[in-house]
VEXNUFI-884171 format. One record per atom (N, C-alpha, C): x, y, z; residue in one letter. Coordinates in steps of 0.2 Angstrom, whole numbers, plus 2048, in hexadecimal, padded with zeros to 3 digits. Last residue first. Example, Ala and Ser with C-alpha at 12.3 -4.5 7.8 and 13.67 -1.06 7.14 Angstrom:
! residues 2
8407F5823S8447FB824S840800827S8427E4827A83E7EA827A8427F0827A
END
This chain:
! residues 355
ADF45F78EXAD845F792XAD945B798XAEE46578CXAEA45F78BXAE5460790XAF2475788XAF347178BXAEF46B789XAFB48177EXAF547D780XAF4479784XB05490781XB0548A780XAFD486781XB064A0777XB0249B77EXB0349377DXB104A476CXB0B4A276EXB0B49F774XB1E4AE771XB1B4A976EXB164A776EXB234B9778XB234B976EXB204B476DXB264B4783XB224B9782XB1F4BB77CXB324AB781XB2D4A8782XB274AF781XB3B4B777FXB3B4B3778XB354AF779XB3B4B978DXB3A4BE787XB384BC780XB434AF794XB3B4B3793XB384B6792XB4D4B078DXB4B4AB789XB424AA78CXB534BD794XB544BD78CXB4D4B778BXB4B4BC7A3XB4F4BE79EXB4D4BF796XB414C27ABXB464C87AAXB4B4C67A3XB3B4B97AFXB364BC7ACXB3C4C27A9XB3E4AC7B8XB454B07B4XB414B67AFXB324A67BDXB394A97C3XB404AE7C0XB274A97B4XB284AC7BAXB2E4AC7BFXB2B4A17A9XB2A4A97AAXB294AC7AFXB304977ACXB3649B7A9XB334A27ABXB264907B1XB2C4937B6XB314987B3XB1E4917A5XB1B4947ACXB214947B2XB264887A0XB2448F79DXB234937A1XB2347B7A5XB2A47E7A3XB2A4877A4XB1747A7A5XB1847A7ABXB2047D7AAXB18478796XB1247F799XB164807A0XB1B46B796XB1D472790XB1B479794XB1446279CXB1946479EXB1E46C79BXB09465794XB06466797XB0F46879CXB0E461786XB0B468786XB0B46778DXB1845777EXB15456787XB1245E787XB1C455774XB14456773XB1145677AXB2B457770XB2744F773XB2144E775XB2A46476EXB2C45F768XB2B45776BXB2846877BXB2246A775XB26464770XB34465781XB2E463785XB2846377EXB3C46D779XB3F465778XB3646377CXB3A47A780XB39477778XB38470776XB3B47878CXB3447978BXB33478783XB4A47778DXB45471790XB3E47178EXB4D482789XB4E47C783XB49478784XB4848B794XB4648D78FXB4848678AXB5148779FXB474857A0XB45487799XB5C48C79BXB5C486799XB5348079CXB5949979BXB5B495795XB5A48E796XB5B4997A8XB5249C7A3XB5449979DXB664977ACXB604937AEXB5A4957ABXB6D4A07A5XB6F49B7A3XB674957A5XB664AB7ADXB664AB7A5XB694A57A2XB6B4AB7BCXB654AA7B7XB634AA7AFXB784A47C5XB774A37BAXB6F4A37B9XB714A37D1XB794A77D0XB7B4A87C9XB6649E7D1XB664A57D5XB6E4A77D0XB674927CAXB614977C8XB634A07CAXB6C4877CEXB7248A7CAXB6D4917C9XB6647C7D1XB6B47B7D3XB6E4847D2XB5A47E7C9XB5947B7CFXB6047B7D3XB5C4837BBXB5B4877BFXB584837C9XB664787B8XB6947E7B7XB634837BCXB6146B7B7XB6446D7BBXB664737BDXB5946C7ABXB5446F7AFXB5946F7B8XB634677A2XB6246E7A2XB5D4717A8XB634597A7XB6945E7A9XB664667A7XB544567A4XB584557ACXB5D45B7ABXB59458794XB5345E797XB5445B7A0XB6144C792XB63453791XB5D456795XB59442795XB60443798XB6144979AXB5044278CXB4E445794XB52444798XB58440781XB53448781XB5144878AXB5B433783XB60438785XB5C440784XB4F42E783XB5242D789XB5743378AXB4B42F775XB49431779XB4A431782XB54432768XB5542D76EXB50432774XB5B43C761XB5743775EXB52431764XB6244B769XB60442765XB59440765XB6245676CXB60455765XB6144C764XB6145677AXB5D456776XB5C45976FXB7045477BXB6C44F77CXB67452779XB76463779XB7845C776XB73457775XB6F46A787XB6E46C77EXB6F46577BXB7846178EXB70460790XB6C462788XB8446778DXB8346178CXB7B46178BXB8247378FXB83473788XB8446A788XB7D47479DXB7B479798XB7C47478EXB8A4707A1XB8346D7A3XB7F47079DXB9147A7A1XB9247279DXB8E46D79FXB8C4817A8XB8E4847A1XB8F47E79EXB8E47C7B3XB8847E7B3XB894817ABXB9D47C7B6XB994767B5XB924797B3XBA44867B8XBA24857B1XB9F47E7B1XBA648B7C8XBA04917C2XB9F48E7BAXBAA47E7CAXBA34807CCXBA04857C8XBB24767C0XBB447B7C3XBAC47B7C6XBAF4637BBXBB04697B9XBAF46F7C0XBAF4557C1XBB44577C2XBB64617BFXBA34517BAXBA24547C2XBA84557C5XBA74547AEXBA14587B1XBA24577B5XBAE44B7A4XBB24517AAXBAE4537ACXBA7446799XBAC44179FXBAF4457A6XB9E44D794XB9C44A797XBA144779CXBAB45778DXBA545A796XBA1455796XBAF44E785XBB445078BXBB045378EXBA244C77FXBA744777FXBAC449786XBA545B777XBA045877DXBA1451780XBB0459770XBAF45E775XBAA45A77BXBAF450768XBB344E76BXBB2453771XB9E451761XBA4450760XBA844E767XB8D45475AXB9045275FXB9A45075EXB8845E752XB8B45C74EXB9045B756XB7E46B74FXB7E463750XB8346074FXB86479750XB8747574BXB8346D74BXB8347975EXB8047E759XB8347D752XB8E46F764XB84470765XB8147275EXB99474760XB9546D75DXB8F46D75EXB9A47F768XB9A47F761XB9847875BXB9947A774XB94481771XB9547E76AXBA7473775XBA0470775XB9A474772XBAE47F776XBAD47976FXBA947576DXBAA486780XBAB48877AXBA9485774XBAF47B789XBA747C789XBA747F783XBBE47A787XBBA473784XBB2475785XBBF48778CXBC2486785XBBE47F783XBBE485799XBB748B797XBBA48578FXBC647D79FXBBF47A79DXBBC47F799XBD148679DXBD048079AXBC947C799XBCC4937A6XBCB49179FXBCD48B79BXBCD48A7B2XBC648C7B2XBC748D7A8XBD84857B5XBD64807B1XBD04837AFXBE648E7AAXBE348F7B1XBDC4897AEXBF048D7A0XBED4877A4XBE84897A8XBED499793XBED497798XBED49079AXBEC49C786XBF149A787XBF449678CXBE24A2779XBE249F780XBE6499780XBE14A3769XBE54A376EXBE64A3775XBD649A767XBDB496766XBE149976AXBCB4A6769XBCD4A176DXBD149B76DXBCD4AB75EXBCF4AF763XBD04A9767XBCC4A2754XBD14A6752XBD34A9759XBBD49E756XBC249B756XBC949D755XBB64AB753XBB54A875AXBBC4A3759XBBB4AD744XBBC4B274AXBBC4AF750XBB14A273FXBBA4A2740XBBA4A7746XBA24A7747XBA749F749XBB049F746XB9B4B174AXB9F4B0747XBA64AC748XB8D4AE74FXB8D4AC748XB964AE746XB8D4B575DXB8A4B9756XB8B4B7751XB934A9763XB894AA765XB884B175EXB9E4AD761XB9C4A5760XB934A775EXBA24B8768XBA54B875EXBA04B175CXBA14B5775XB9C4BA771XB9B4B9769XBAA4AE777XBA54AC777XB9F4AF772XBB54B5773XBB64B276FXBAD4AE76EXBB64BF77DXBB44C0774XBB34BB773XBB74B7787XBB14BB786XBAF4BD780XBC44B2785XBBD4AC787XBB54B1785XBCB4BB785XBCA4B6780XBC34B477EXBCB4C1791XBC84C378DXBC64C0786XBD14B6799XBCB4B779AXBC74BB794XBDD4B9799XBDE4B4795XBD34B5795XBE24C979BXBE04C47A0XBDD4BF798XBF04D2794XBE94D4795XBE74CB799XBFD4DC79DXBFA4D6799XBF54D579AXBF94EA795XBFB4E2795XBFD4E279EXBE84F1795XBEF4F1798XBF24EA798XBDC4F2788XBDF4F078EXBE64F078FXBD94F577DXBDD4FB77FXBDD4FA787XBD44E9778XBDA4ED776XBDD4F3778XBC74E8781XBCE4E2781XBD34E677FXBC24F4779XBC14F3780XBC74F0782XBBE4EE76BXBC14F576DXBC54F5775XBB94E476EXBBE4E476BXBC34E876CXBAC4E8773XBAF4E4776XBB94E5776XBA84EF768XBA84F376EXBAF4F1772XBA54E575EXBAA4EA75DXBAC4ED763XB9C4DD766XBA34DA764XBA64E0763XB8D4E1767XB924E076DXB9A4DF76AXB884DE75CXB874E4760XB8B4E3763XB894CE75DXB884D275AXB8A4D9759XB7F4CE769XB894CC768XB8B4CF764XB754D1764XB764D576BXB7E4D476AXB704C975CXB724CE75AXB744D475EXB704BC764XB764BC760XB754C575DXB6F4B8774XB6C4BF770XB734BE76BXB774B177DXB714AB77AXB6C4B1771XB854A9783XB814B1782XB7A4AC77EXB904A778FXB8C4A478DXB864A978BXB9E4AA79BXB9A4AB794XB994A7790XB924B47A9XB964AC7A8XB964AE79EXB964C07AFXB974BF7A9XB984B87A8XB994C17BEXB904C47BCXB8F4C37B3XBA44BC7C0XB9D4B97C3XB954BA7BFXBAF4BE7B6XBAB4C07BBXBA54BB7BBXBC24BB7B0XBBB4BA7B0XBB74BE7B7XBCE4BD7B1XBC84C37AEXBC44C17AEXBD84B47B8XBD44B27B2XBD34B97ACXBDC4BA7C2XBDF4B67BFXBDF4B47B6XBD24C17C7XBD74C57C6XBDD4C27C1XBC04BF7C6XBC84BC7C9XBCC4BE7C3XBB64C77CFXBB94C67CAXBC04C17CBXBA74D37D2XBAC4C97D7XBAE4C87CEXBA74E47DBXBA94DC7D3XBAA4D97D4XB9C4E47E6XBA34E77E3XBA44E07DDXB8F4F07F1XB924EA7EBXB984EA7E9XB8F4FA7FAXB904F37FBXB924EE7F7XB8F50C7F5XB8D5067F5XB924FD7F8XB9F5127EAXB985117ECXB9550A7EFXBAD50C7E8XBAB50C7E5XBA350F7EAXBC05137E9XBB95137EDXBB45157E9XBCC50A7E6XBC75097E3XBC150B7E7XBDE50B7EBXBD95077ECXBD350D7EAXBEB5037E1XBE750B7E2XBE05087E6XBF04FA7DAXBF44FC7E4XBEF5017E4XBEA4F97CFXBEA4F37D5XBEC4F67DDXBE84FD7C3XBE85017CAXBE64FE7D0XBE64F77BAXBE94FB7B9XBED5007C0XBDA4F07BDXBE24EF7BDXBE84F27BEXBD04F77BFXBD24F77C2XBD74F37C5XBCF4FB7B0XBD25017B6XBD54FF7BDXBCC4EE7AAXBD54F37A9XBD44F77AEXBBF4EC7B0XBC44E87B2XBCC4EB7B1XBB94F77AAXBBA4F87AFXBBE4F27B4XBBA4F279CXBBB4F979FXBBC4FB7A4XBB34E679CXBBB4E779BXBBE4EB79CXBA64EC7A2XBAA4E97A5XBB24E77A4XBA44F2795XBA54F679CXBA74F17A3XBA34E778DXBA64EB78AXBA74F0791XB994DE792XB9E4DB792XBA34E3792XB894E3792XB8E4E1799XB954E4798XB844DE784XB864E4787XB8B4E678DXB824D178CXB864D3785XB884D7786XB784D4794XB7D4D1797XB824D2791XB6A4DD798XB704DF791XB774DC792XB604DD7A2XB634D779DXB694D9796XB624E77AAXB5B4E97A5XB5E4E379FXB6D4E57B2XB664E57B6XB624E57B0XB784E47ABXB764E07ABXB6F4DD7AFXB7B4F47A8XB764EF7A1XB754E97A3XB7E4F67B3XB774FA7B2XB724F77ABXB874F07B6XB834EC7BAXB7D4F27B8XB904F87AAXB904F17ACXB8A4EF7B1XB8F5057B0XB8A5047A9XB8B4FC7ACXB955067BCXB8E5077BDXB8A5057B4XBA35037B8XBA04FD7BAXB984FE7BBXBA650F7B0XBA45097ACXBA05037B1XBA25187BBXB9F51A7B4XB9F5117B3XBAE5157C4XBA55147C6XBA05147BFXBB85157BCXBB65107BEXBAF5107C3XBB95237BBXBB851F7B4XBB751A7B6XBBC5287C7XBB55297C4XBB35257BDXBC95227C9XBC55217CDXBBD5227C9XBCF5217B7XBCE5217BFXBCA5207C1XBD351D7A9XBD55187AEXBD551C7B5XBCC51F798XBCF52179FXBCE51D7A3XBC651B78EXBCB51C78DXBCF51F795XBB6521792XBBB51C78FXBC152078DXBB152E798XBB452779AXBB8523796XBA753178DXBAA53678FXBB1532793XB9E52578CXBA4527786XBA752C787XB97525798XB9B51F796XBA2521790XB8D52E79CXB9453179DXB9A52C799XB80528798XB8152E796XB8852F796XB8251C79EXB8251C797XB8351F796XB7F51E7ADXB8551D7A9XB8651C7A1XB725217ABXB7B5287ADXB805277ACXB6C5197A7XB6A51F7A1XB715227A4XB6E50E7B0XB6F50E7ABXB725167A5XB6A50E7BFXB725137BDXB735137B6XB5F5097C1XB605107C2XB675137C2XB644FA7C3XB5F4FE7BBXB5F5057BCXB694FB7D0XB6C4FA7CAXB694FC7C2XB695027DEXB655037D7XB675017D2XB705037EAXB6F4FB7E6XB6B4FB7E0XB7150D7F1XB6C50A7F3XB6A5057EFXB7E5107EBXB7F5127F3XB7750E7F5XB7B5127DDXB8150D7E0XB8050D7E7XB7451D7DDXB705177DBXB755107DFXB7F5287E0XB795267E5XB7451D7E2XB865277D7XB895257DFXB825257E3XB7E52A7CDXB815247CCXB855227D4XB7B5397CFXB775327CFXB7852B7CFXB8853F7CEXB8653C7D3XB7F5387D5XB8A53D7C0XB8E5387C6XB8C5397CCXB815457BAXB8053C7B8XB835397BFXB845507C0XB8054C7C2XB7E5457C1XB915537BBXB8E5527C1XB8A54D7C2XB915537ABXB9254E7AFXB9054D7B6XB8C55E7A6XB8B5567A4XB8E5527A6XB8F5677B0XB865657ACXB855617ABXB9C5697B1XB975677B7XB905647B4XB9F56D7A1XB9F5657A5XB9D5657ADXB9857A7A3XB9457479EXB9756D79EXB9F5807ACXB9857D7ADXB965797A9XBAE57E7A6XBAB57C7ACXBA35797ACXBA958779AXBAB582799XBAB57D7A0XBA85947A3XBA158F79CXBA158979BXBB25967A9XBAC5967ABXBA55907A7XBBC59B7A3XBBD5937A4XBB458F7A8XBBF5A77A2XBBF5A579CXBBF59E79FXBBB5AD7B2XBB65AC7ACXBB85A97A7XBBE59E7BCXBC25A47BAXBBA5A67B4XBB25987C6XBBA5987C5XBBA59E7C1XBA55947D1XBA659A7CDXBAE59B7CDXB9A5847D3XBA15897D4XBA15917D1XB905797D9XB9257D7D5XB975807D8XB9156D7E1XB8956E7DCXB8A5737DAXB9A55D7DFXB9C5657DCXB945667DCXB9C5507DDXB9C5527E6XB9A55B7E6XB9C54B7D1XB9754B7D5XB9754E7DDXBAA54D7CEXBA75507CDXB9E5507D1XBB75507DCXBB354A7D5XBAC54F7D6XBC55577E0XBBE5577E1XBBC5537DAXBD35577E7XBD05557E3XBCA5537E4XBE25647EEXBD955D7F0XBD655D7E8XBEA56D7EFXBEB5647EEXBE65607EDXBE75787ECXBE85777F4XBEC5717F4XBE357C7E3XBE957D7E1XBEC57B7E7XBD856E7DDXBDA5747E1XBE05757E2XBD25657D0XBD85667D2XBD956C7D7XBC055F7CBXBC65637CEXBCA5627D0XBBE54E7BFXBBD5557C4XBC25577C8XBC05457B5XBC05447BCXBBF5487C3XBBF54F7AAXBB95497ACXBB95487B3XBC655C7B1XBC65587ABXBC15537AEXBD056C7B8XBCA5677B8XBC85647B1XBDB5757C1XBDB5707BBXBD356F7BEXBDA57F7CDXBE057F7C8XBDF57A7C0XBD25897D5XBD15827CFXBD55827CCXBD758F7E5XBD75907DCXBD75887DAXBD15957F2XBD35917EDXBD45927E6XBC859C7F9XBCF59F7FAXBD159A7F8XBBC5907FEXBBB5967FCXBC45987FDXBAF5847FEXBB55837FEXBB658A7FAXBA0580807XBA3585804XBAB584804XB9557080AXB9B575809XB9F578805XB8956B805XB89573807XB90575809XB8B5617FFXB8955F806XB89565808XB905647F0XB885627F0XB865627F8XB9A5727F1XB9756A7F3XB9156A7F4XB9F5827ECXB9B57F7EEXB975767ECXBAC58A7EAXBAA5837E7XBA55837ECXBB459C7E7XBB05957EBXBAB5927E6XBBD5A17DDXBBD5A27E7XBB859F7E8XBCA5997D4XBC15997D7XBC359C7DCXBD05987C6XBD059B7CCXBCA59A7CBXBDC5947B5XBD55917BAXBD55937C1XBE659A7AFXBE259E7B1XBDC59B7B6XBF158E7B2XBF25947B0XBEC59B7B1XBEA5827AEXBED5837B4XBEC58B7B5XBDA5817A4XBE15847A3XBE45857ABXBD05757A3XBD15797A7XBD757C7A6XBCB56B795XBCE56B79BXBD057279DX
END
């Protein structure tokens, strides 16, 4: 950081070519210059300066590593480049953390929608929490972010639109929890009951079911979006156990009474359920409700609708139908070709048909 005391410039030079001169740089840190005038300059807006010489070195080597990440990162945001914000914001993310401004809130929300352009929904989670405290934090401040897009979140909850949770990459979750952890905990209270739902989801899909049950026992709320999320949780866990119970039970009898964001998620895990009986009627029970997910549900939950064309094509191969198998395949790879479960299909052999 910049010593008050000796930091002087006669002139800043902006990347739009204006010259700011008969100032002095009293302070500068991540979030960039301080002028002794009042004005506060971020660092992307700097294409160079000349302050004191004992601050000089130190100045340029954070213009170098930072400037330009962040001005890359307003310009990718300003034309909707989502996969072209990944590498800048990666690069600045752990310079960031731990802080709560305006430039620390582009950094995290640019890695959030930069891992979830190149499918690292997992990965998501932890720069989203980061970027959901700042802008708690900082509710009456308002937030100028680049670009038209902004975060659909509810304020209530923590939950977001672009994070239904439901993960499918166990060593991705995996990977993902410490970060997470991290992140939740050095949120500002009171932390949104939402958080729960996300570790705890996460803690479930990486194989660490106390843990997952431990977090999500404490969810405390009525709101009724986590009430249901808690009995889809449960029913998850009977799936992946075989081992049908009272969860699901209760999402058969309140599914078209469920929230609109979590019916498609209890759809999901009931439609799983059915295809492991024995009963041929309820396996086409089940694969109906999963093939609902990408007719109903494809554009706004693509990973849940690739997932759920992904069961139906397995369950389709275990009843010898190849020819419906294939025709499954063939949607999954061409309309969700991006996700996780088109990925997995890619690993596999070609499927055969009937003459």
């Amino acid at each position: 950081m910049g010593d008050p005391h000796q930091a002087w410039a006669d002139r800043v030079i902006l990347r739009d070519l204006e010259v700011i001169t008969g100032i002095r740089v009293v302070d500068f840190n991540e979030d960039g210059l301080r002028l002794d005038d009042g004005r506060r300059i971020s660092w992307e807006r700097v294409e160079r300066a000349q302050v004191a010489p004992a601050q000089q070195a130190e100045f340029n080597q954070m213009l170098d590593e930072i400037g330009t990440h962040l001005y890359r990162l307003h310009q990718r945001l300003n034309v909707g480049d989502y996969r072209g914000l990944l590498d800048h914001a990666e690069a600045l993310y752990p310079r960031y953390v731990g802080r709560d401004s305006q430039t620390a809130y582009v950094v995290f929300q640019s890695l959030m929608w930069g891992r979830l352009a190149v499918g690292q929904r997992e990965a998501a989670v932890e720069p989203y929490v980061r970027a959901l405290d700042v802008l708690q934090r900082r509710q009456r401040e308002p937030i100028n972010l680049p670009g038209r897009r902004r975060l659909q979140y509810d304020p209530q909850t923590g939950l977001t639109s672009d994070l239904v949770p439901i993960w499918f990459d166990e060593p991705a979750c995996q990977a993902a929890l410490p970060g997470v952890l991290r992140a939740i905990g050095q949120m500002a209270e009171p932390r949104p009951e939402g958080m729960r739902i996300y570790y705890g989801t996460l803690a479930l899909t990486a194989g660490q079911w106390e843990e997952a049950r431990r977090v999500l026992a404490g969810v405390r709320s009525e709101h009724s979006v986590l009430v249901e999320l808690l009995t889809i949780t449960v029913a998850q866990g009977e799936v992946l156990a075989e081992a049908s119970g009272e969860a699901l039970q209760r999402l058969e009898k309140t599914l078209d009474r469920m929230t609109p964001e979590n019916r498609p998620l209890a759809l999901y895990w009931l439609g799983r359920s059915r295809l492991e009986s024995m009963d041929l009627r309820q396996r086409q029970q089940g694969m109906l409700q999963l093939l609902e997910l990408p007719a109903l549900y494809g554009q706004d939950y693509p990973e849940l609708a690739a997932a759920g064309l992904y069961h139906t094509m397995l369950a389709l191969g275990r009843d010898d139908d190849a020819d419906g198998q294939l025709s499954v395949r063939h949607e999954l790879l061409n309309r969700y070709k991006q996700s996780h479960h088109a990925r997995l299909v890619g690993q596999q052999p070609t499927i055969k048909t009937t003459p």
